[in-house]
N, C-alpha and C positions, 0 to 999 in steps of 0.2 A: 504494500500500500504506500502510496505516495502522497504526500502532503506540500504545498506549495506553497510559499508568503515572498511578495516580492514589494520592495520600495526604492524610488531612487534610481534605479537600476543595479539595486543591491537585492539579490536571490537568497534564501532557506530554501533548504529542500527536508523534509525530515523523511525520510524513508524507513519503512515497520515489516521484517522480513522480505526483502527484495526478492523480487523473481529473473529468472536469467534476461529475459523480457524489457524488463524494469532496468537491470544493471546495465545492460547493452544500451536502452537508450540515454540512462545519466550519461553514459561513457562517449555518445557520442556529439551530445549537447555540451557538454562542460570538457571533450579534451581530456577524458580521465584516462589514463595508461589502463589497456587491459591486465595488469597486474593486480592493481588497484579493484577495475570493477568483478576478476574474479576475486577477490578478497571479499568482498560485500556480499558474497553468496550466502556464506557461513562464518561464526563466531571465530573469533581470533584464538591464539593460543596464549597468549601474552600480551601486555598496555608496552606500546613501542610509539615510536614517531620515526617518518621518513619526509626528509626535502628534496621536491620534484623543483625544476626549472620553477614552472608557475603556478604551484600548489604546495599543502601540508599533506599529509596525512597521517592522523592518532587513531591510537586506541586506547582507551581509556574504559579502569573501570570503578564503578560506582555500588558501593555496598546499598542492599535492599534488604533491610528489616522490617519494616509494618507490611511490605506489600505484600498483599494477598495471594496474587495473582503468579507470583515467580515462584520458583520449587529451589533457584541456587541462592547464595550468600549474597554474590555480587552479580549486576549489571554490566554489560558490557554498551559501550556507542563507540561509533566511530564518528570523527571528523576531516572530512576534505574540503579543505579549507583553502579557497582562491582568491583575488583580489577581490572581485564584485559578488564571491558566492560563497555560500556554504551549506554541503551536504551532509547531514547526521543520521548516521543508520543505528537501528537500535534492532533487536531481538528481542523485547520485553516490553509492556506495557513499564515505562520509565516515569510515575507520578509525576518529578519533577522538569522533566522536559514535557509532559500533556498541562501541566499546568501555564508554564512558559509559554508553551503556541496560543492557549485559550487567552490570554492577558499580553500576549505580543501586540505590544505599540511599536512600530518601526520608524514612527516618527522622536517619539521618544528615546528609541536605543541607538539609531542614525541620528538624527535631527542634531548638527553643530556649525555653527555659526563659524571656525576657526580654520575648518579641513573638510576633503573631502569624505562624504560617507564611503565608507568599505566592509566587508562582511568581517573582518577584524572585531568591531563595534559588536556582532552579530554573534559571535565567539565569546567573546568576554563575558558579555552578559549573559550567555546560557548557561557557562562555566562556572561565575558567581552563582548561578540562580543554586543548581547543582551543589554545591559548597554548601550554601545556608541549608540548603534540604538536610545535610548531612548535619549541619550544625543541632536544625528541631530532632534530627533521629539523636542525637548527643546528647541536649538537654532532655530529651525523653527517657533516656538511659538513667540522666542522672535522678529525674523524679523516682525511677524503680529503686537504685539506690537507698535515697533517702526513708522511702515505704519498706524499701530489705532492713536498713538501721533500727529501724519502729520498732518491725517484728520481730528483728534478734535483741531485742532488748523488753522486751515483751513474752519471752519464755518459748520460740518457734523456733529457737536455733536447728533443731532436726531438720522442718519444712525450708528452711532459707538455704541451705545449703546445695539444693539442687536450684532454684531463683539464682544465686550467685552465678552457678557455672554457665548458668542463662546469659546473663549478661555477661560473664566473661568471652561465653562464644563472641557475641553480636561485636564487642570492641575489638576481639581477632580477626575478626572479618572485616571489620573497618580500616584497622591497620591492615592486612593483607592487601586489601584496596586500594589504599592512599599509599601504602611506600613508595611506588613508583611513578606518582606523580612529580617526587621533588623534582626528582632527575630530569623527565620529562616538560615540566616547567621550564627549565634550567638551558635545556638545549634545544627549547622554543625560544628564546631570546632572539640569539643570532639570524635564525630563517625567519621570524616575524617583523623585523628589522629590515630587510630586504625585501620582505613584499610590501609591508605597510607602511614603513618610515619610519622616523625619530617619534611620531608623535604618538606609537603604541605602545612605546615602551612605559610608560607610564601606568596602561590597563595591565598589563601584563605583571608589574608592582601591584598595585592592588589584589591581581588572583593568587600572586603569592603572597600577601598578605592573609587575602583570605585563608588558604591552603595551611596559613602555620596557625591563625587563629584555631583552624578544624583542629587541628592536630595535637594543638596544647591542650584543648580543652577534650581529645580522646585521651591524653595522657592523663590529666586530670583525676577523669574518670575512672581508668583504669589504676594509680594512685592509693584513691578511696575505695576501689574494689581491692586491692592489696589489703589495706587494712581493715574493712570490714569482714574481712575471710578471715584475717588473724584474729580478729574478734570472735567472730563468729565460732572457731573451732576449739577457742580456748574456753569457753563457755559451754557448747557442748560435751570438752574434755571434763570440763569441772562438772558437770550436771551427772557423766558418765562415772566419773570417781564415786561421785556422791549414793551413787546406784551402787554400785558395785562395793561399798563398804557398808551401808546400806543390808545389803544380802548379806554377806560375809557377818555383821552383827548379827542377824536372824540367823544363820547358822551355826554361831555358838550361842547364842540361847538357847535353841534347838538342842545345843549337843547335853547339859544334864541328865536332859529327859531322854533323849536318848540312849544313856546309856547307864538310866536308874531301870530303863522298860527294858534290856538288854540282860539287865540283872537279874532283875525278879521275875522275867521270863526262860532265865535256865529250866532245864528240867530235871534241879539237885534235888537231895532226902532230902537232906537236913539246911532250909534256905530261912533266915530269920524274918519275922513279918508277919511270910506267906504264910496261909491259912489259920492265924490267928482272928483274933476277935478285931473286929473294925480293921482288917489289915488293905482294904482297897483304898479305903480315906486315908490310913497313915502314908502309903505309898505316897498318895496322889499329893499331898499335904509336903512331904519332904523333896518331892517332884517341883512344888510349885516355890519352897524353900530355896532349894539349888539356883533354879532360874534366876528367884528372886537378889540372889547374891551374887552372882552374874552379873543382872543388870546393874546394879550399886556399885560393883567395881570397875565396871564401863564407864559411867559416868563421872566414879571418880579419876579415871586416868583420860577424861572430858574425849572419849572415843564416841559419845553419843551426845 
């Protein structure tokens, strides 16, 4: 499916599963190397960048947490990125790029009184838009945090421990993500410089602004998930001690009686007690003595 927005005589194309059809014709409207349009067939193997004479092309990927709709971690688009165009193919319903097309002003992301418009304008802004998405999936991470602190301070450290690994995934996937954007960033400078000019180098500061903004605040996140887990675990170790000594009391109380009924359950002649007058009360009575001395010498060596 192909999607179109033109201003200026500056082009979007967003393309949702290309068909060979589909790639054949981008490729012969925009000049796209047949390397290129068989690439757009199917998902890349890796986020890379290549400089063509008079084109970019990225791959870039993008973690997808809330989305419903995707079964992987991450997103993949690509970007082919010309002077007056830019083509972005995706394989996934990408919340943050159908939000983007629905609220595309091109007058707004073009529109400068100082230079000429270029799909550069067109780039930057998707790529912010992108950023902040991840930014709300970040701060929505941190809200679960906050709700995980609650509960493990609230007596749920059992149930929290599988929540944690939760969001430990979702921030490994982000990092998996975004590592390779630095790079990628980094070694857009120079070939954006040459198509666009002096005057994009400045957006391109901005998207690595944005890019480290993400990024501090997945470290952040990840941070408070370090030490909410050492909380966490050191709490259910102390809950688990407490269990476990716990039992351990109850089976030396237990062991008296144990092993008064051990006694007077032999099967001797001559056993004192046994078969006298009131001899079940006297058992049960010096049964419940034993115990009782037990628990008094527990408490005073403060074991309970």
């Amino acid at each position: 499916m192909v999607e179109r927005y033109t201003y200026s005589g500056v082009t979007w194309v967003d393309v949702f599963e290309p068909t060979v059809d589909e790639a054949r014709a981008l490729m012969q409207e925009f000049s796209i190397r047949p390397s290129i349009a068989e690439e757009m067939l199917a998902p890349s193997i890796r986020a890379k960048t290549e400089r063509f004479d008079d084109l970019l092309y990225l791959v870039l990927y993008f973690p997808a947490l809330r989305h419903t709709n995707s079964q992987q971690s991450d997103q993949e688009v690509d970007f082919i990125l010309g002077r007056d165009f830019l083509i972005t193919v995706r394989y996934d319903t990408v919340d943050a790029l159908h939000k983007f097309s629905k609220l595309f002003e091109v007058r707004a992301i073009l529109g400068r009184e100082d230079e000429e418009p270029h799909a550069g304008h067109i780039f930057s802004a998707l790529i912010m838009k992108l950023y902040r998405s991840i930014g709300h999936e970040l701060d929505h991470l941190h809200d679960r945090l906050e709700e995980a602190e609650e509960e493990i301070f609230a007596g749920h450290e059992r149930e929290m421990v599988i929540e944690l690994s939760k969001i430990s995934r979702d921030l490994l996937n982000i990092k998996q993500a975004l590592t390779p954007h630095k790079e990628i960033l980094e070694s857009l400078r120079p070939a954006a410089h040459e198509l666009f000019g002096d005057a994009f180098h400045d957006e391109l500061t901005l998207l690595s602004n944005e890019y480290y903004r993400v990024t501090t605040l997945r470290n952040t996140n990840a941070d408070s998930l370090r030490e909410l887990r050492i909380t966490n675990d050191s709490l259910l170790s102390t809950k688990q001690n407490e269990i476990t000594k716990n039992l351990t009391i109850l089976a030396f109380l237990t062991f008296p009686l144990s092993v008064a009924a051990g006694i007077f359950g032999m099967n001797a002649v001559n056993m004192p007690i046994v078969g006298g007058e009131h001899d079940f009360l006297i058992l049960i009575t010096l049964m419940l003595i034993a115990t009782a001395l037990t628990f008094l010498y527990f408490k005073y060596k403060r074991w309970i």
